[in-house]
C-alpha positions as CSV (number, residue, x, y, z in Angstrom):
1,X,64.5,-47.2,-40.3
2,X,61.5,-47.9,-42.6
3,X,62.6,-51.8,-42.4
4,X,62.8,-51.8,-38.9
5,X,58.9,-50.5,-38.1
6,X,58.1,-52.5,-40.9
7,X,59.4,-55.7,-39.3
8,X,57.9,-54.3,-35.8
9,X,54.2,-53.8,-37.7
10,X,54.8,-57.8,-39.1
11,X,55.9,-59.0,-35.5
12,X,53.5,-57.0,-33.3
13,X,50.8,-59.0,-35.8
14,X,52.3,-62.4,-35.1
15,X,52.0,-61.4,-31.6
16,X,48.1,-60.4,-31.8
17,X,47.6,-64.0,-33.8
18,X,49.6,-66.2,-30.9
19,X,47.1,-64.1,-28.2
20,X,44.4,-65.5,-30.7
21,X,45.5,-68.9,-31.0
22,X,46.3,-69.3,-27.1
23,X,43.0,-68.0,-26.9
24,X,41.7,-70.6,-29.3
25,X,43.4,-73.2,-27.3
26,X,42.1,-72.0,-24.3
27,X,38.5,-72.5,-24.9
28,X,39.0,-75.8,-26.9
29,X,41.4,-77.2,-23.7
30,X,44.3,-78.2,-25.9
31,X,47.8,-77.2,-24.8
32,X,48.7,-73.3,-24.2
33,X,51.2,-71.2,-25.0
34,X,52.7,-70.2,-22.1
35,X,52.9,-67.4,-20.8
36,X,56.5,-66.7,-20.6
37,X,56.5,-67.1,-24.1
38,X,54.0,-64.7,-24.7
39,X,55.5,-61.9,-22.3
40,X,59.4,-62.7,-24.1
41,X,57.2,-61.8,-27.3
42,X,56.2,-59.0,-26.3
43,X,59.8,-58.2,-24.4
44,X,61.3,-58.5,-28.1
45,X,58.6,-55.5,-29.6
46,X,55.6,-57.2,-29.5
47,X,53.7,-55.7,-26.5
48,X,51.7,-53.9,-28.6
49,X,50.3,-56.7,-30.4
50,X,49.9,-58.6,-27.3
51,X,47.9,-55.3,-25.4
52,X,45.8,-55.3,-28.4
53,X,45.1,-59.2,-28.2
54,X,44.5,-58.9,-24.4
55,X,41.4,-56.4,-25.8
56,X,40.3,-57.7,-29.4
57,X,39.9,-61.7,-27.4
58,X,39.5,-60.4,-23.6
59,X,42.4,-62.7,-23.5
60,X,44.4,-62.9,-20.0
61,X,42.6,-59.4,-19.2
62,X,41.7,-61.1,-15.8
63,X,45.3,-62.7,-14.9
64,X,46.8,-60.1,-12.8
65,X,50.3,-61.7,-12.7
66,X,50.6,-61.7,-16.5
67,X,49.3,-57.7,-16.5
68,X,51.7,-56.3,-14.2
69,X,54.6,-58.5,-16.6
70,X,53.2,-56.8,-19.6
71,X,52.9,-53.4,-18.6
72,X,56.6,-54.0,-17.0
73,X,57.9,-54.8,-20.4
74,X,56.1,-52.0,-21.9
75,X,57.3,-49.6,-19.5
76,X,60.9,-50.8,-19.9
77,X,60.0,-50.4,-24.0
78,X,59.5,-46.9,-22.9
79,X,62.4,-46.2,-21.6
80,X,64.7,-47.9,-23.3
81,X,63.6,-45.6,-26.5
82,X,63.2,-42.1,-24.3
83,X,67.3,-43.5,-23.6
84,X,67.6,-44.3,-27.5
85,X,65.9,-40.8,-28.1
86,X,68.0,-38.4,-25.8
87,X,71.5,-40.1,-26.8
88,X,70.6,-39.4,-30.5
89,X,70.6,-43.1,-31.4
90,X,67.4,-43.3,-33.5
């Protein structure tokens, strides 16, 4: 169990560094990550890393579409571990 927050810690930091980079991108106008990419990172345990990007670079914070994504992932995150919980599987 200790391996698996550990690797959740590592990946939720790789996703606050790609909302960085995108961000860096952004301002310079070179080519983006896109944003499916950056909402099937956080679908894969990163949306915490990515909410915390979204705040430490006001980074997407003003595209609607890509909110309502996130906090759909996040809420499926949610569930999916209230399920895990109440079957006794972590």
């Amino acid at each position: 169990m200790l391996y698996l927050l550990l690797a959740c810690a590592v990946w939720n930091l790789l996703c606050l560094g790609m909302m960085g980079v995108d961000k860096y991108f952004a301002v310079r106008g070179k080519q983006r990550i896109s944003e499916l990419t950056l909402l099937l990172s956080a679908l894969f345990a990163g949306s915490a890393g990515i909410w915390l990007g979204m705040l430490v670079w006001r980074h997407k914070s003003a595209k609607r579409s890509f909110q309502t994504g996130l906090l759909l992932v996040t809420l499926l995150q949610l569930l999916l571990l209230v399920l895990l919980r109440l079957y006794a599987l972590i």
